[in-house]
N, C-alpha and C positions, 0 to 999 in steps of 0.2 A: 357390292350389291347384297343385298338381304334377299332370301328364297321367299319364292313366292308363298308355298306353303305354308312359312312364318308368317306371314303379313295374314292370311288367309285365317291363322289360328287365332294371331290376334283378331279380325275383324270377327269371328265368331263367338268367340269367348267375351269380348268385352262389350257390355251391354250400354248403347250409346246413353238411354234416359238417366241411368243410373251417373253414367259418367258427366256429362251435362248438368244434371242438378246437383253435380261436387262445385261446379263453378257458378253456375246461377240458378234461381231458383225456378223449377217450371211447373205452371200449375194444368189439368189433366181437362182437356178442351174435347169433347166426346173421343175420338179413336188415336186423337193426339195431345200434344203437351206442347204448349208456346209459354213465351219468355218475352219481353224487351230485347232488340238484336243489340247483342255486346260488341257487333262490329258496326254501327254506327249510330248516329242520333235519333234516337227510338224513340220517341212519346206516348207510342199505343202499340202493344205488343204485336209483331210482327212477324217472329223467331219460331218457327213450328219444328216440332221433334216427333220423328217417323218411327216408333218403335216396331213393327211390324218388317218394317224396310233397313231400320241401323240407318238412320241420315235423320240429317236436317236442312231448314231453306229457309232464307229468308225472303219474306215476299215485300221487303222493301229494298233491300240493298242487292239482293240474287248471291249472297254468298250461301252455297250448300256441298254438303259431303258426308262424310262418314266420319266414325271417331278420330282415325289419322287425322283429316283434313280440320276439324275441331280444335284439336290440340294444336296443330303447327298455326293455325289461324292466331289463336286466342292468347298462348303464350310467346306466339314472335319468333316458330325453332324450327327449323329445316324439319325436311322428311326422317330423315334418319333419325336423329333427336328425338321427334318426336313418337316414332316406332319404337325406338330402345324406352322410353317412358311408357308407353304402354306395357311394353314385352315385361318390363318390372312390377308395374302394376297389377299386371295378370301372374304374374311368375309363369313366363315363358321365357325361355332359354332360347337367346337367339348367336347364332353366328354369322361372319361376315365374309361372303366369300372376295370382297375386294375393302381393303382399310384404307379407305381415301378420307376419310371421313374432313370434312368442313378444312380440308388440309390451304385452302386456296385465302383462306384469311390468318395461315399461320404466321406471314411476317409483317404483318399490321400488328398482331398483338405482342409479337418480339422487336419490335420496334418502338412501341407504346410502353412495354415498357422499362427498354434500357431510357426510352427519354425520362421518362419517370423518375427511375434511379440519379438519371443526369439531376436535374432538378431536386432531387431534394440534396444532394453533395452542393451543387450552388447554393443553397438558402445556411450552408454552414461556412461557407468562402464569403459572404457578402452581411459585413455585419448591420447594415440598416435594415434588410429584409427581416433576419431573426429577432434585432430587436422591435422592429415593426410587433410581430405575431408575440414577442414575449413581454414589451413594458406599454406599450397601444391597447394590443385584444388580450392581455393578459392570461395568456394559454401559457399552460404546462409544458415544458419538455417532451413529458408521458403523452402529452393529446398531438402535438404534433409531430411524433415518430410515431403515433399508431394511425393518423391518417395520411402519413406518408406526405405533409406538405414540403411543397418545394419554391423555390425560385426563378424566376426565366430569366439570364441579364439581356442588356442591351449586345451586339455583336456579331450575331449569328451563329453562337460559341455551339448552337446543339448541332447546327445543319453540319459545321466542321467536322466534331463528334463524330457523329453519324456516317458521314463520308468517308470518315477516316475506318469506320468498321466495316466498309464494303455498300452500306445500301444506297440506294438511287433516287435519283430528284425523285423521280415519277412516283417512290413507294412514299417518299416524305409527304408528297402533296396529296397522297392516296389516302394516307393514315390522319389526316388533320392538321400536321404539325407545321407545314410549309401550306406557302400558296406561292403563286406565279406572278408577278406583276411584269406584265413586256418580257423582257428577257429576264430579267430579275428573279432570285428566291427568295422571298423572304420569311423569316419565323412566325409562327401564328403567334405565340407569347413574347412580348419581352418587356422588362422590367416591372412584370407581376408577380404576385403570392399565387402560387399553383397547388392548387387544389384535384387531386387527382382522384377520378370517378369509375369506381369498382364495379364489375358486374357482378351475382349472384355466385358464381362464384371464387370470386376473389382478385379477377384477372383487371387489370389497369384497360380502359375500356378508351378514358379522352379526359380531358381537362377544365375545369374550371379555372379564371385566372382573372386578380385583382390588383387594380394598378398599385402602383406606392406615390407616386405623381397624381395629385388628385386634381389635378390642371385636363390630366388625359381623359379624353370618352374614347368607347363607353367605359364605364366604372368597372363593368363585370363584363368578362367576354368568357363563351365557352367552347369548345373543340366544335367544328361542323362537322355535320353530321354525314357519319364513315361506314361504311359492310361491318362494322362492328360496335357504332355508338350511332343510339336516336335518342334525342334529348329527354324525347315525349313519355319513354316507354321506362325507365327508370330514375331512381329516386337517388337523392346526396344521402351517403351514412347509411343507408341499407345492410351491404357488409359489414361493416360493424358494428351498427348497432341489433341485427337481426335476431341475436338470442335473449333480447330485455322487449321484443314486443310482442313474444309470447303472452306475457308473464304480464307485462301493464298493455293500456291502451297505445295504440302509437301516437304520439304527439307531432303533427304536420306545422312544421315552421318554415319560416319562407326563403333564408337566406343560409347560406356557407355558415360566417361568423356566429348567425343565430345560434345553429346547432353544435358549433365545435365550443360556446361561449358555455351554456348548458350541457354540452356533455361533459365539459373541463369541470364543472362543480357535481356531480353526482348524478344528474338527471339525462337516462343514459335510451330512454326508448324514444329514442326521436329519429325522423326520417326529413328531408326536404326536395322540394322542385328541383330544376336543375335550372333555374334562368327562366322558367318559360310558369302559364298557370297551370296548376294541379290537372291532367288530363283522365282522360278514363283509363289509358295503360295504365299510370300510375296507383289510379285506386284498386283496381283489380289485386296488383303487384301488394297494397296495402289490405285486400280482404281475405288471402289466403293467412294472415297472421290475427287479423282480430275484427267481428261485425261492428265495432265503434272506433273510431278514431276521434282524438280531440284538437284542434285546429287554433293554433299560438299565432295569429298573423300582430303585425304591426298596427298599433292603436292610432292609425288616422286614416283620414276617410279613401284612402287609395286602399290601407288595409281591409276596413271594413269590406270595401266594395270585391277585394279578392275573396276573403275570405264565404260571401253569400256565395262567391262561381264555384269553389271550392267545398262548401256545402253543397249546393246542389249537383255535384260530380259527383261526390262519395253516395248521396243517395241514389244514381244511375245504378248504381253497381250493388244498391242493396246495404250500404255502408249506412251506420246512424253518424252523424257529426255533432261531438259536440265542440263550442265553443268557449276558449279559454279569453276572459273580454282583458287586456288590457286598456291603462287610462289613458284619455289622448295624448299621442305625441310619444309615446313610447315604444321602442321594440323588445325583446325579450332580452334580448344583447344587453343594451340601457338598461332595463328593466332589474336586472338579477346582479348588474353593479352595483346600484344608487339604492333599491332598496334589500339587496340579499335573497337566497336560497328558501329562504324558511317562509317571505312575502309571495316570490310566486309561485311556492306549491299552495298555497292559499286561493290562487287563482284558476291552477290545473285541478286542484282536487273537488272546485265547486262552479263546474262550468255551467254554460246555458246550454240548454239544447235548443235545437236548431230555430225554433218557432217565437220562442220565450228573445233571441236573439234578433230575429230581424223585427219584433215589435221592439224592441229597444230602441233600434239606429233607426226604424220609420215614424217612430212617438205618431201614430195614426188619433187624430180626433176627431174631426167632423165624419159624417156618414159619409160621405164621399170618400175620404181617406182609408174610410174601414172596408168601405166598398171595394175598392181598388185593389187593400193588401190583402183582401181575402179570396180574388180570383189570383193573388200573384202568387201566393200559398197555397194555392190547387194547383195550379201549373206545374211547379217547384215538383209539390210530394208525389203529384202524378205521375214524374218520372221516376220513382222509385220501382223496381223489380221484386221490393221483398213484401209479402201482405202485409204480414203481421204489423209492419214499419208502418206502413201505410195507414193498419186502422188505428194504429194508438196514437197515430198524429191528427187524423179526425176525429175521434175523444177529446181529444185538447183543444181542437179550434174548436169544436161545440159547445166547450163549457167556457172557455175566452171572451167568447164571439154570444154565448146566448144564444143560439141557436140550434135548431135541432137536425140530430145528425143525420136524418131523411134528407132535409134542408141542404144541407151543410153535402152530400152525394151529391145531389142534382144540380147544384153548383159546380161543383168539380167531374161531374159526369162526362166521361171519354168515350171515345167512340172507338167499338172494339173492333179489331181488323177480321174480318170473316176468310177464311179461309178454303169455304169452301164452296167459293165461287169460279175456280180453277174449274175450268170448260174445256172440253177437248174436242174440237168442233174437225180439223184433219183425220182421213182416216192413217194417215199414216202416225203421227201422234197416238190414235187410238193402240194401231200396234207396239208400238212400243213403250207403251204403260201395261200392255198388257204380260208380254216378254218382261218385265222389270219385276209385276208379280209373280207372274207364272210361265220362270225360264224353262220348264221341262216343254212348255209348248212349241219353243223352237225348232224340233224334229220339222212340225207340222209344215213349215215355210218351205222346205228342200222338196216339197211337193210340185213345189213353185221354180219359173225360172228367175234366177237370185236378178238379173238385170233388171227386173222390173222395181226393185227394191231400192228406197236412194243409198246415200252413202252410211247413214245415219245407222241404216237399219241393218246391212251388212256389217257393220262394227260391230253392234250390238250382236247380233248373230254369231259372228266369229270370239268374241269375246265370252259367250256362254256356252259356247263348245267344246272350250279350253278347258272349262272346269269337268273336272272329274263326277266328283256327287253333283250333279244338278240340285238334288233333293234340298240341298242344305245353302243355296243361292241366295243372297238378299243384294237387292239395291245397291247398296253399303257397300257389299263389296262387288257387285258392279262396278261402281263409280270409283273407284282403285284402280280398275283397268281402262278408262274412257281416259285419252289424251289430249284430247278436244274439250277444254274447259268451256268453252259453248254448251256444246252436247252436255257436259257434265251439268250444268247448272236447270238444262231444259230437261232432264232424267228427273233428277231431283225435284222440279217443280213438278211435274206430270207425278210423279207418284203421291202426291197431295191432294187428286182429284178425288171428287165423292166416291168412298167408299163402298157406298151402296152401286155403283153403278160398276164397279171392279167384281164386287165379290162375288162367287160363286160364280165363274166365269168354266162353261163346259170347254172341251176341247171342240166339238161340234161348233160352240157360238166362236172361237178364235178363228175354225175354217170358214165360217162363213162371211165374218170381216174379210179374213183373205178373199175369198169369192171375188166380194163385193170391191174390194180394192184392186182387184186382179179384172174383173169387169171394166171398172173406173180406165185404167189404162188400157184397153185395149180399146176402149168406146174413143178415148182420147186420139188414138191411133189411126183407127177410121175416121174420125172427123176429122184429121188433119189429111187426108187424102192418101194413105197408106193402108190400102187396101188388098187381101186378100185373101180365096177360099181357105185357108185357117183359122185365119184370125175370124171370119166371119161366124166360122163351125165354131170354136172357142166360147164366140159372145155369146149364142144360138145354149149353146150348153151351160155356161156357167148361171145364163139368166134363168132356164126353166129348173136349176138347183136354189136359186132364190127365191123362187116365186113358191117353190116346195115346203121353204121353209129351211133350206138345206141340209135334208136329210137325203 
């Protein structure tokens, strides 16, 4: 476990806006900052940033928190993970007082990868597989010992293996590599080229694998998805090709072969899917390395039609896309056999951008057709998150299209999500937005007896108690100590209510909600037939302190 104190340094030192607009861009909405929510399908910003508070919320999807919860969201990484990333970031010095760390997926990944090792020793025992990848896909030596390809045979020869090292059905079928059929075990791979699929950092995560029987479906099968591999969320050739996409754009291609074909001849900052279409994880995973990527898909109309979902992914994230066009019926595989190296850097180095691209494959002529693509290109760019992207691609449809770029807004005009229609109509909500900005006021409540309070708001109580400095309290880190991800999400949105109706909030106006709330229930009290000389004196007294003014 990490001390509290630590967590606490981090949540003060690390400024959530700042850290937020590292990964998307937020632009500055009067007392706050919204974005397009990067945890779901956003089309009109949604994604509000509490600088005041250290939190954010989404008022579409309800994911909210503080920078922790940001980071583990957004990169896909346990608490710890993602606390030791901050604590580096801030240069804070953390210790552990228990080393458990993520130890509960340690032998899914020692398992993954002695299979791994098994597999590529097969793919040097069975000479049809090697020469498959060496006189077929024409790959190097060099390329298939540095992406570690392997073999699976027909047998069961890994489950043996395996068995024979100590591990157990249950961890085989746990990690991918097995499944169950009735009583049966059988191998997730056999008699394919395996293609083995690295996480960031370096570690054998699950498998791709291609049959050598082209009689078998599917063609392409990949590891299901384990406590340690989501298809969604990473990219083929990332770990190795990671230090060439600095440096060039990354080039998104769609298949295994594509990329190991292209990277065997020199063209080396390439990344791919994993079996599935380019997802938002993956662009993200793609925009920490470069704001353009350029997009190789397959030159027929399956490609085409990937490659617009594809474009319009990378722009979610704030990515430009360009388009590398091949001719039909070609893939970059094909492509860079029959005509050479030197024809399709010809192709990468003078792509289309994204606009220039889908008027190609829509060839729009009558007014109806121009009609048509020019609300589908508002749609598209309107999911973009970055301005800038956004107006230079309305420049272009302006001057395309002949119309003027007033025109050409009102068209594409979105309807912005207002934020500050957040209503707090409960008085008990009232209190505790009020507590959330102004935790020193909680003295004020032990005035009170605590039972009249729901559970909600004794958490929150006891939660701001615990802190030492009150002075130095935010939201943020509130919602660090709230275990009821409910409550956590209902914090988070109450703290987004009108500003003007929070600030300047006296200690006298927070007594006198009390009153008023503390009246509420005892009125409740008596009308339910539980009555008595107290409780009467109580209501008698607390009502001529309201009627005062409560002074």
């Amino acid at each position: 476990m990490i001390k509290r104190e630590i967590i606490e340094k981090i949540l003060e030192n690390c400024d959530i806006v700042e850290l937020i607009n590292s990964y998307l861009p937020l632009k500055k909405v009067g007392n706050y900052y919204r974005a397009l929510c990067p945890f779901h399908h956003d089309t009109k910003p949604s994604f509000y940033v509490n600088p005041s508070q250290q939190l954010f919320h989404c008022f579409g999807c309800k994911e909210s928190g503080n920078v922790i919860h940001f980071i583990m969201k957004y990169e896909k990484i346990g608490f710890l993970e993602a606390v030791k990333s901050l604590a580096e970031r801030e240069g804070i010095e953390i210790s552990l007082a228990d080393e458990k760390e993520e130890k509960k997926n340690k032998e899914i990944y020692e398992v993954i990868k002695l299979a791994s090792k098994f597999y590529q020793e097969q793919l040097f025992i069975y000479p049809q597989a090697l020469n498959y990848l060496i006189k077929e896909r024409k790959l190097s030596l060099t390329t298939i010992k540095e992406f570690q390809l392997g073999y699976a045979p027909v047998g069961n020869l890994l489950i043996k293996t395996l068995y024979k090292r100590g591990f157990s059905e249950e961890l085989l079928i746990k990690s991918g590599l097995a499944y169950k059929k009735e009583k049966d075990i059988h191998e997730w791979f056999f008699n394919r080229i395996i293609f083995p699929i690295f996480n960031s950092r370096g570690k054998v995560i699950g498998f791709g694998g291609r049959v050598l029987d082209e009689k078998i479906e599917p063609k392409y099968l990949n590891s299901p998805e384990t406590a340690i591999f989501k298809k969604g969320e990473n990219l083929y050739g990332l770990y190795q090709t990671r230090n060439f996409l600095a440096e060039n754009k990354p080039i998104l291609v769609e298949g295994y072969f594509d990329l190991l074909s292209l990277f065997d001849k020199g063209i080396k900052n390439l990344v791919a899917p994993l079996g599935t279409g380019f997802t938002i994880d993956q662009a993200r995973l793609l925009k920490k390395y470069s704001e353009e990527i350029i997009i190789l898909f397959d030159g027929d109309n399956a490609g085409r039609e990937a490659t617009k979902r594809a474009a319009e992914i990378a722009l979610k994230v704030g990515i430009n896309p360009l388009i590398a066009f091949l001719p039909d019926n070609y893939d970059p595989d094909k492509y860079v056999k029959e005509k050479g190296v030197k024809e399709l850097k010809k192709i990468i180095c003078f792509p289309y951008d994204f606009i220039d691209f889908y008027l190609k494959i829509s060839h729009p002529k009558t007014i109806s057709e121009k009609r048509n693509i020019l609300k589908k290109l508002g749609e598209i760019i309107n999911f973009t998150c970055d301005s800038t992207l956004k107006e230079l691609y309305l420049n272009k449809i302006s001057e395309i299209f002949h119309i003027k770029k007033e025109q050409v807004l009102n068209i594409f005009k979105e309807k912005s999500f207002s934020v500050f229609n957040v209503e707090i109509k409960k008085l008990e909500d009232q209190i505790i937005n009020i507590l959330l900005v102004y935790p020193k006021y909680s003295s004020l409540i032990q005035e009170y007896p605590l039972e009249i309070f729901p559970e909600e708001i004794k958490e929150l109580i006891k939660i701001i108690e615990d802190f030492k400095d009150k002075e130095k309290i935010n939201t943020g880190l509130i919602l660090e100590e709230i275990k009821n991800e409910e409550f956590k999400k209902k914090c988070a949105s109450l703290s987004f209510s009108s500003e003007v109706l929070i600030s300047n909030i006296k200690e006298k106006d927070f007594k006198r909600l009390l009153d008023k709330y503390f009246y509420e229930y005892l009125y409740n009290k008596l009308t339910s037939g539980e009555s008595n000389e107290n409780i009467l004196r109580k209501i008698v007294e607390i009502k001529k302190n309201l009627i005062k003014g409560g002074k």
